[in-house]
N, C-alpha and C positions, 0 to 999 in steps of 0.2 A: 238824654242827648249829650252828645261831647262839648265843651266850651269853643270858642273859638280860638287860635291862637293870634289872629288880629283885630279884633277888639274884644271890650272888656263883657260885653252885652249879650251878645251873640253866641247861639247854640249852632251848631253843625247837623244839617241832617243831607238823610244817606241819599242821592241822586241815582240816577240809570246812568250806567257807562256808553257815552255818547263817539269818543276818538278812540285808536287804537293802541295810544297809550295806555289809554285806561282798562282796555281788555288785558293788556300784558304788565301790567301794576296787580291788577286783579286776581291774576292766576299766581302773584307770589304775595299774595295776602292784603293787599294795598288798595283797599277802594276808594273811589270818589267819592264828597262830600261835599257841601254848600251853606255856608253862613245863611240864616234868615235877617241879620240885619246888612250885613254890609255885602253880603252876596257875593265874596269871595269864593274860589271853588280851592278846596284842600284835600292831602291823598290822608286819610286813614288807615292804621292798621288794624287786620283781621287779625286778632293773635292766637286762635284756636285754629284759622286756617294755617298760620306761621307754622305753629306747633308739629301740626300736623306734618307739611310738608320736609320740615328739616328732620321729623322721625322716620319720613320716607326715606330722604339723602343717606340718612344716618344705614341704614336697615339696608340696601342698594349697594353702599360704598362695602358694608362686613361682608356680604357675601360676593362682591367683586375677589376683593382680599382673598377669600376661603375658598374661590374658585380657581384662583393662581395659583395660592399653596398645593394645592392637589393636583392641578395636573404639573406642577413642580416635582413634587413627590410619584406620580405617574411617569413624568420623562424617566426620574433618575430611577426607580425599579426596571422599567424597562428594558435599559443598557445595563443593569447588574444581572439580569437574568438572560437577557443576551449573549452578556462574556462567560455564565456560567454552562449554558446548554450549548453553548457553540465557541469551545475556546480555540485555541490559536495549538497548532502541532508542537510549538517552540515550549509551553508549557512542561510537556511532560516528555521533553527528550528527542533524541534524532531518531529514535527506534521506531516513535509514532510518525514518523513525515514520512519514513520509507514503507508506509502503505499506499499502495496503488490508486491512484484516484480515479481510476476508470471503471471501478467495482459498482455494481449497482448501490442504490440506496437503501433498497430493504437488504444488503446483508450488513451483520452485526460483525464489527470490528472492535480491534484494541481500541482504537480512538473512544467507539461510541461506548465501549464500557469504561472508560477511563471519564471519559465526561460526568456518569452515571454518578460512577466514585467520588466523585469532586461534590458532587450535589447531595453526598450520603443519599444512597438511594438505598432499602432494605437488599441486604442479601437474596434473600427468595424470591423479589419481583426479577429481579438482574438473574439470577440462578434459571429460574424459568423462562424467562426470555432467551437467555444462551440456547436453553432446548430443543424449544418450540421453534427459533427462527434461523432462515441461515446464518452460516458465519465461517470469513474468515479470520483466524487468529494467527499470531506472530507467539512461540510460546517460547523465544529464544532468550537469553540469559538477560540480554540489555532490556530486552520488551518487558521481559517481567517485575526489574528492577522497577522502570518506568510508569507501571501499573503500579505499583506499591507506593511509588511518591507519590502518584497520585489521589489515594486513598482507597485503592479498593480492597476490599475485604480477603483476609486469605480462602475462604471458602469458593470465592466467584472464579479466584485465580486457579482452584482445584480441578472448579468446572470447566475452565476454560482447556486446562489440560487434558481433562478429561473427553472432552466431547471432538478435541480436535485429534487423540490419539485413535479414538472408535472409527472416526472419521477416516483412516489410514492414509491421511494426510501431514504427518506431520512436519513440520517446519526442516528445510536442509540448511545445512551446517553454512555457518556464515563464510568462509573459504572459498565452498565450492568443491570440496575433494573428497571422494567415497568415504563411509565410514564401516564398509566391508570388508575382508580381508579380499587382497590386490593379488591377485596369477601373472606372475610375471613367466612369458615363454622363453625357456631356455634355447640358445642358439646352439644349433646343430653342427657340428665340425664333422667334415668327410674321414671316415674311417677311424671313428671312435666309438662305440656301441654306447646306444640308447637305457639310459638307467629308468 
């Protein structure tokens, strides 16, 4: 039994928690007790409850911590991988903004191989995909510049040539002005024979 701490004589034993103080002492280790001679009532501590409870706080508070850090580290992957897969047309030139933005979404553009590039995506995934799906491409001198800054592969750029020349579509001239030769009609003067 514990000594008292008001007189010299007296041991302390352990009582029933009567108020509801002593319920809420209780739960953070601190029970009631009671002198046998002088019948004071004193709060004792439970020290293996203590122990216990501040190993809980302890063990609660790290994985609080550990639970921030990571969706910390969540937010910011998120916005990296965001500006990667979906950048801004300003990145990679004016040659990319002047694609149409009314094009459906399944067809494959300079932009979306340009993106690809940026992200090193393997040559053969991007190569196959050129193939396999639509595409308009842009294969005009700035466009290709542009796809180069931005990393893409000389090979994908091969294909991209390639699959838009088969296509016999290929890009007209940034001007606007035939790259035929031009029949200009001769004016005909009265009474001079036709050559």
């Amino acid at each position: 039994m514990r000594p008292c701490p008001n007189c010299p004589n007296g041991r302390l034993k352990r009582i029933a928690r009567t108020s509801f103080g002593d319920f809420l002492f209780s739960i953070a280790g601190f029970l009631p007790y009671r002198c046998n001679v002088c019948k004071r009532q004193a709060l004792g501590a439970d020290w293996g409850r203590v122990a216990f409870l501040c190993a809980c706080a302890v063990v609660v508070t790290g994985l609080g911590a550990i639970n921030v850090r990571l969706r910390r580290r969540q937010a910011v992957f998120s916005r990296s991988a965001g500006a990667a897969m979906l950048p801004s047309g300003r990145a990679y030139g004016p040659a990319l903004t002047s694609i149409p933005q009314s094009a459906s979404d399944n067809v494959l553009t300079n932009e979306d191989v340009a993106a690809m590039g940026q992200v090193q995506m393997p040559s053969t995934v991007v190569n196959k995909l050129i193939r396999s799906q639509r595409h308009r491409f842009l294969i005009d001198a700035k466009s290709l510049v542009a796809l180069k800054k931005a990393g893409v592969p000389e090979e994908v750029i091969l294909t991209m040539i390639e699959v838009t020349q088969a296509d016999g579509s290929p890009d007209a001239p940034a001007d606007g002005l035939p790259t035929g030769p031009v029949h200009v009609a001769a004016e005909t003067v009265p009474g001079t024979p036709l050559q």
